[in-house]
C-alpha positions as CSV (number, residue, x, y, z in Angstrom):
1,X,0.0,0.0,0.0
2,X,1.3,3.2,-1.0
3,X,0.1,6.3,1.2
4,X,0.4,9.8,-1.5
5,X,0.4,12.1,1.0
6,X,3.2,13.3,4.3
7,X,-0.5,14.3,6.2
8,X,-2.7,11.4,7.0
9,X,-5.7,11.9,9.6
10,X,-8.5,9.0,10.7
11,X,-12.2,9.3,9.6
12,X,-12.6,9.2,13.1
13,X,-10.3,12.1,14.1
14,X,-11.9,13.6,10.7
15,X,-15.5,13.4,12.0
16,X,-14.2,15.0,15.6
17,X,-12.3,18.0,14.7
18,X,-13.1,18.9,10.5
19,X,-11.1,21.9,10.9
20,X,-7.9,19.9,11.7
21,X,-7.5,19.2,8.0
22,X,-6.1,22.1,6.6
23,X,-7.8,23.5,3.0
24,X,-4.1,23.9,1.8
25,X,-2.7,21.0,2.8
26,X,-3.0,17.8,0.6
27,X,-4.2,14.9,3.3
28,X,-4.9,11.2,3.4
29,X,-8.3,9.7,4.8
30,X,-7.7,6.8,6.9
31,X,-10.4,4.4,7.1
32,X,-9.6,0.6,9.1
33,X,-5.8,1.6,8.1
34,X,-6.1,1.8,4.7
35,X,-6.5,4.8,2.7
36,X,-10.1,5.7,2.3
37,X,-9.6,8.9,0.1
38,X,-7.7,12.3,-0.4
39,X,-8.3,15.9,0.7
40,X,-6.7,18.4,-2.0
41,X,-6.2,22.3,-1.9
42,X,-8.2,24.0,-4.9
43,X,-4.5,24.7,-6.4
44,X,-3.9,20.5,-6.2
45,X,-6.8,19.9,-7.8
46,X,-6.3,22.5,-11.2
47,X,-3.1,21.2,-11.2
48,X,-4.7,17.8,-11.7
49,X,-7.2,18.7,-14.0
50,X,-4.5,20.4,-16.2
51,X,-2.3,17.0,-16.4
52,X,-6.0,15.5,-16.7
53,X,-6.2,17.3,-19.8
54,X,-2.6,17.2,-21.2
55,X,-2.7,13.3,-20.8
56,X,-6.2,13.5,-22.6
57,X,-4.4,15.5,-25.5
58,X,-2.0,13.5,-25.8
59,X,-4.1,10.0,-25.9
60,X,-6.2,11.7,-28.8
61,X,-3.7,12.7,-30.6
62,X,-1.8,9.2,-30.8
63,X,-5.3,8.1,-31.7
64,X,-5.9,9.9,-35.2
């Protein structure tokens, strides 16, 4: 199991104090110690969508 983030935080610790997980800090969701999902600052996430987009290009392109 590979864990993609240095900040990892419980559901349960999650569901106790919300604002612990910082908006700018990319965190891990631990759920029965394995990693239940992934908490991404707005600037994570357009950076994702832009590599979404240039992998998407690219894929097309190799397909004409």
């Amino acid at each position: 199991m590979i864990i993609l983030s240095q900040n990892i935080t419980s559901i349960s610790e999650l569901k106790k104090n919300p604002s612990a997980v910082k908006s700018n800090v990319d965190t891990c969701v631990m759920s029965h110690n394995k990693p239940a999902y992934y908490t991404v600052s707005p600037l994570r996430y357009a950076q994702l969508l832009r590599a979404e987009k240039e992998l998407n290009d690219i894929a097309s392109k190799r397909g004409e």
